[in-house]
TORKE-82330 format. One line per 2 residues: number of its first residue (from 1); their letters; for each residue z, y, x of C-alpha. Coordinates in steps of 0.001 Angstrom, whole numbers, plus 500000, padded with zeros to 6 digits. Each point is the difference from the previous one (the first is absolute). Example, Ala and Ser with C-alpha at 12.3 -4.5 7.8 and 13.67 -1.06 7.14 Angstrom:
# residues 2
1> as> 507800 495500 512300; 499340 503440 501370
# end
This chain:
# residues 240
1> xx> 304138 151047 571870; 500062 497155 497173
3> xx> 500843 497056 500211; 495993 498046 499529
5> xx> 499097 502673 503210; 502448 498702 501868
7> xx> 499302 496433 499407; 496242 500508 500543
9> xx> 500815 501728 503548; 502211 497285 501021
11> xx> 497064 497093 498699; 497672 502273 501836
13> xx> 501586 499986 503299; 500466 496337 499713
15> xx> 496700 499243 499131; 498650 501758 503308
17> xx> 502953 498547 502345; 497936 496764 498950
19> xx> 496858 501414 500909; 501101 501713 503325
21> xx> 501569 496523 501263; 496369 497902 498432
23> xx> 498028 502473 502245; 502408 499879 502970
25> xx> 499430 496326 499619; 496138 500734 500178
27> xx> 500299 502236 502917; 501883 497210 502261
29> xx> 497578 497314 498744; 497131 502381 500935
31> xx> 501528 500917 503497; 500001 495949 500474
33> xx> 496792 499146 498998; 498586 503371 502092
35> xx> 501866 498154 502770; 498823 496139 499954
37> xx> 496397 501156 499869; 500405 501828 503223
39> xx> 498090 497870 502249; 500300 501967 502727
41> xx> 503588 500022 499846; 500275 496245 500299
43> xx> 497594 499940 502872; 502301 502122 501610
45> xx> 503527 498854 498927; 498091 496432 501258
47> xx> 499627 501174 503317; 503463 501394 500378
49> xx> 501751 496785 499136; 497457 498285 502457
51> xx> 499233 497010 498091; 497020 499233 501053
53> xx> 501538 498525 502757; 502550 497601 498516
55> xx> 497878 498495 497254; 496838 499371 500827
57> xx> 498028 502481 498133; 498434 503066 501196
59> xx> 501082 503332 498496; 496503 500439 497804
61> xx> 500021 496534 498596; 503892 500483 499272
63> xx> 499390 503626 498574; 497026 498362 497632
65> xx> 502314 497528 498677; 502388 502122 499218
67> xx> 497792 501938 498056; 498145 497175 498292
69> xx> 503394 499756 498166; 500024 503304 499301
71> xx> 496502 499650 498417; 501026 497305 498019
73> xx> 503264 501466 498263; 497822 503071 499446
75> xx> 497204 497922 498443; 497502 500846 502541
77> xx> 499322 496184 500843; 500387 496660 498305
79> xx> 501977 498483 503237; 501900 500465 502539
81> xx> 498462 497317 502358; 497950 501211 503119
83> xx> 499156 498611 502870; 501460 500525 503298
85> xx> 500074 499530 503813; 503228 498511 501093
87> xx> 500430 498747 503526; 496249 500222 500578
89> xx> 499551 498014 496374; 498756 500931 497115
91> xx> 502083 499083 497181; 500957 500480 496335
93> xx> 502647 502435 500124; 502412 499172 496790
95> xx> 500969 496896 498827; 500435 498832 496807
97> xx> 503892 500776 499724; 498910 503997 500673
99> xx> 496949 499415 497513; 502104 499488 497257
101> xx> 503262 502187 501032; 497318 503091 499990
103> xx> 498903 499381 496622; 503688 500501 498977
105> xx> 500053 503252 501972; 496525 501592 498618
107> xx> 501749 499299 496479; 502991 501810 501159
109> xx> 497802 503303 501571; 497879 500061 496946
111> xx> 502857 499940 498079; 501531 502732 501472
113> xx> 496760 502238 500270; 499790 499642 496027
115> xx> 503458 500647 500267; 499114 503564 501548
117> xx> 496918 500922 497958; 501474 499314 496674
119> xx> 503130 501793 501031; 498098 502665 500803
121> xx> 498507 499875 496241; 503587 499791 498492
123> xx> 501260 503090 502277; 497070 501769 498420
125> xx> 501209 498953 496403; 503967 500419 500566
127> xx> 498747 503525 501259; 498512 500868 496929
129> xx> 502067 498518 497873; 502921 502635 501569
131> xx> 497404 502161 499894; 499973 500087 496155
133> xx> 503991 499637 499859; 500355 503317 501815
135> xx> 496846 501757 500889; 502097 502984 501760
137> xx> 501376 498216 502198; 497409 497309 501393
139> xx> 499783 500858 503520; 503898 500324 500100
141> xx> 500655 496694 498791; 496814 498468 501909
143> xx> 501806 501707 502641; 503766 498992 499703
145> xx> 498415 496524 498878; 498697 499602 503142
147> xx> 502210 501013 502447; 502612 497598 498048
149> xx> 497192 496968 500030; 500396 501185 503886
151> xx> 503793 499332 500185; 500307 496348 498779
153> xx> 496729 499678 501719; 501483 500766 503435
155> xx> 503763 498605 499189; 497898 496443 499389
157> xx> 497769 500431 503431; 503026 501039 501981
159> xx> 501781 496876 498907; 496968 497642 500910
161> xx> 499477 502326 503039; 503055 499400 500784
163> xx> 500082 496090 499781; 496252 499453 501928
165> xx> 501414 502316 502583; 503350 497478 500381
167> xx> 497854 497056 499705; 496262 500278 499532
169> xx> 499737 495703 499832; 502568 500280 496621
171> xx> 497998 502870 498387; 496749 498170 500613
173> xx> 500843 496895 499237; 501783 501111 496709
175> xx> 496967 501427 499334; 498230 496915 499765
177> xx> 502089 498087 497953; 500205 502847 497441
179> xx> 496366 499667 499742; 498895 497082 500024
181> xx> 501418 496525 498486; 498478 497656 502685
183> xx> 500097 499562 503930; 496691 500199 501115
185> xx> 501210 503819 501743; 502363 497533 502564
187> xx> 497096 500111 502358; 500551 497899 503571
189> xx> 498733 501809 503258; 498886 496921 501145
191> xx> 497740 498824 496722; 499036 503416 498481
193> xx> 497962 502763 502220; 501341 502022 496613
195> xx> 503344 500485 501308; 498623 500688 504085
197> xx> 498404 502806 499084; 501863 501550 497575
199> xx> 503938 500015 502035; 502935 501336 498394
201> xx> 499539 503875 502431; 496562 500254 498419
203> xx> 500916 499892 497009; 503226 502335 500148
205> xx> 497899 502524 502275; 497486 499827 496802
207> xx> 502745 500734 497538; 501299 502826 502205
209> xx> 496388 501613 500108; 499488 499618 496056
211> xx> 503401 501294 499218; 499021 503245 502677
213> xx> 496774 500393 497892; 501862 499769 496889
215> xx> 502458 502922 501115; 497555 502295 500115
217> xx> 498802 500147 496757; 503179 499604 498639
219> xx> 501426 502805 502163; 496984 502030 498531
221> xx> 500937 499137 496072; 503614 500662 501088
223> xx> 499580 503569 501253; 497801 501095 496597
225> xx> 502524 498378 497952; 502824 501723 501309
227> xx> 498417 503202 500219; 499387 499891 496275
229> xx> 503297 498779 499505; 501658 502758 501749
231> xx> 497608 502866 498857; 500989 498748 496300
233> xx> 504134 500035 500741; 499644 503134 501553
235> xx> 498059 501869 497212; 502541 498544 497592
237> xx> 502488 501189 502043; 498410 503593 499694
239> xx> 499579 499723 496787; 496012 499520 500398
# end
């Protein structure tokens, strides 16, 4: 095989290891967003954590505030303030402090859902592009691409896996100050209805259920990637 072949397979397979991790991205970011606009979910993940009872709040007006941020990182509403019934009155459920601390976080989620849609555009682009490096073998390298994208993909959830498992406060609060350069997220139980009705189990049981939605479309993408894989080695193999 010469030498510029060579170099164009190995540019080609690169090119589509990028793509395969951009849309594995997308898929997880997908699974997430699939997830948070589950109302019914909430409703019920409120109920199990009974917090209706400690806070004041019944489990419809907590349910409708939770999603009322939702709507507003999504760009379905202007703000997240509502009112509600706490302790038999009706009141303003966020504050100023949460006001502001969700305008950092819609900033973040949009970013992040451009972040999936225009990776989605450059898979497309880095597939072609291999596409034109070595037409023969497209849905080989798409393939082997992949399943690698899938490797340092799962080696970097394992190890976060790994550390929320150990110590869910760490990974979450890590999280924040990754993110964002301020402290409006240090939310106080007693001054912010934010942080009653959003409690560390919610959202770990919410991460759980987005990275179970994830795994099945990656499971899916997995399976047709190594079946192509495999039916290519073994036709080489035979001389195919």
């Amino acid at each position: 095989m010469k030498q510029g072949a060579i170099k164009g397979q190995k540019t080609a397979f690169t090119l589509t290891t990028v793509a395969g991790f951009l849309l594995i991205v997308a898929i997880f970011f997908t699974a997430l967003q699939f997830s948070i606009n589950d109302r019914s979910w909430f409703e019920q993940e409120y109920r199990a954590l009974d917090l209706e009872s400690s806070i004041g709040l019944s489990t419809s007006d907590i349910t409708d505030a939770l999603m009322r941020l939702v709507d507003y990182m999504e760009g379905r509403t202007g703000s997240i303030q509502l009112v509600v019934r706490e302790n038999g009155l009706y009141v303003n459920m966020y504050n100023d402090r949460e006001i502001a601390h969700m305008e950092d976080v819609r900033l973040l989620y949009q970013a992040w859902r451009s972040v999936r849609t225009w990776g989605l555009v450059l898979a497309v682009v880095l597939i072609f592009a291999a596409f034109l490096l070595d037409r023969k073998e497209l849905w080989f390298n798409v393939s082997r691409g992949f399943l690698r994208a899938s490797v340092l993909f799962l080696v970097l959830a394992a190890v976060l896996g790994v550390f929320a498992a150990v110590d869910f406060t760490a990974f979450w609060n890590g999280f924040h100050y990754l993110f964002f350069d301020n402290d409006l997220w240090l939310l106080s139980p007693a001054r912010d209805r934010m942080i009653r009705i959003c409690p560390e189990q919610l959202f770990s049981d919410l991460i759980v259920r987005a990275f179970s939605t994830f795994i099945l479309a990656f499971a899916v993408l997995m399976a047709a990637s190594s079946s192509i894989y495999f039916v290519h080695k073994t036709r080489h193999a035979y001389g195919h």
